[in-house]
Wavefront OBJ file of the C-alpha trace (Angstrom):
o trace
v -24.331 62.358 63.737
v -20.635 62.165 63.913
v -18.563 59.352 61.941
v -18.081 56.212 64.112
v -14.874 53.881 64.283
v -16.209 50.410 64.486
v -13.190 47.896 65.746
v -14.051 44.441 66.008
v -12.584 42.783 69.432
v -15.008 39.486 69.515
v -13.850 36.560 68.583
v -16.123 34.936 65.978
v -17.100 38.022 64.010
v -20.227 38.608 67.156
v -21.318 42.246 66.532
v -21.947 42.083 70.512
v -17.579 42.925 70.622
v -17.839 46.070 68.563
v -16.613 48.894 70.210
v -17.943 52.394 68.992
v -15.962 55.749 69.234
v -17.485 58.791 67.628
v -16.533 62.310 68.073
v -19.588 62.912 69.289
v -20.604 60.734 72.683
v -18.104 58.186 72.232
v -17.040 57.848 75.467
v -20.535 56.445 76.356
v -21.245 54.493 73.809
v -17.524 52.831 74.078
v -18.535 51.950 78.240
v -22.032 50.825 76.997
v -20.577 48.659 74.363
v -18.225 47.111 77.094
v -20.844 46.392 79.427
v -22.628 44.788 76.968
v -19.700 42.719 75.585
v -19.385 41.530 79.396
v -22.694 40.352 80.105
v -22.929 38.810 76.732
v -19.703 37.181 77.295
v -20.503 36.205 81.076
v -23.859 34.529 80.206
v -22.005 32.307 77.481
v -19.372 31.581 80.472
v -22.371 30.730 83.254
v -24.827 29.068 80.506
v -27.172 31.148 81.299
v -29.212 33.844 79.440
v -28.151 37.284 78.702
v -31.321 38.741 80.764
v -30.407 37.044 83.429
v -27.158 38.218 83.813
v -28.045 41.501 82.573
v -30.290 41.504 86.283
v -27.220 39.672 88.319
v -25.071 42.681 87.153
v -27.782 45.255 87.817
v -28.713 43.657 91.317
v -24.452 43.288 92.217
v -23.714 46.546 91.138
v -21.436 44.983 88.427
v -22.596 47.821 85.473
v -21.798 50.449 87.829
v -18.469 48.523 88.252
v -17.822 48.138 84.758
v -18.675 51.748 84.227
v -16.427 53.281 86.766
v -13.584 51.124 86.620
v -13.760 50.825 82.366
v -9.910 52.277 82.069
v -8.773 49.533 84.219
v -10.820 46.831 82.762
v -11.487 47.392 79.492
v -7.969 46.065 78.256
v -8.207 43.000 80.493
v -7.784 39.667 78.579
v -11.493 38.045 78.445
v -10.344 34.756 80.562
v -9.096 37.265 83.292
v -12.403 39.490 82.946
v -14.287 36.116 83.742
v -12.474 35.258 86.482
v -12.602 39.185 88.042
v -16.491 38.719 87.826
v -16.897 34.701 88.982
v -14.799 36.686 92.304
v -16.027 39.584 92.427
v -19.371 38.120 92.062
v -18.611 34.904 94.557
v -20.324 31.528 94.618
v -23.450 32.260 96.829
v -24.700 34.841 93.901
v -27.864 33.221 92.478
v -29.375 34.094 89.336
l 1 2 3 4 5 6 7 8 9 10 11 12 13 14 15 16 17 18 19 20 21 22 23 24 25 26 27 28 29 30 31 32 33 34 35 36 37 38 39 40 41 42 43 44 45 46 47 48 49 50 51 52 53 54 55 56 57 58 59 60 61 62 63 64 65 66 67 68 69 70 71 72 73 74 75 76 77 78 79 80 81 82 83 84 85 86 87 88 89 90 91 92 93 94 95
């Protein structure tokens, strides 16, 4: 296993922000990391629980999202990235 960078960019000191690069696969693990950030963050925003957004994303198409579109998103501010989702998602989405 390659060395991994290991930046911080939660607030609070959550371990859920870190974003891994490694020389080896660190392009994957830095998307995975995001997505994860996202629906950790998103569930705090809803009140609801991580699983169930992790399904919400899933059934939306919102990983593949995040995934394709990470260079665009990935920088966004997080108050911006909830209000991308809360459209992108719309009201009538139940969880």
């Amino acid at each position: 296993m390659g060395e991994a960078d290991c930046t911080d960019v939660s607030s609070g000191g959550s371990a859920v922000g870190a974003v891994l690069t490694g020389r080896k696969g660190g392009w994957a693990v830095s998307r995975l990391s995001f997505q994860t950030f996202c629906i950790e963050f998103y569930s705090h925003h809803i009140k609801q629980s991580s699983d169930k957004v992790f399904r919400l994303f899933e059934r939306e198409g919102v990983l593949d999202l995040l995934e394709r579109e990470y260079e665009d998103l990935h920088g966004m501010g997080m108050e911006y990235m909830m209000q991308f989702l809360d459209e992108y998602l719309g009201e009538q989405v139940e969880i």
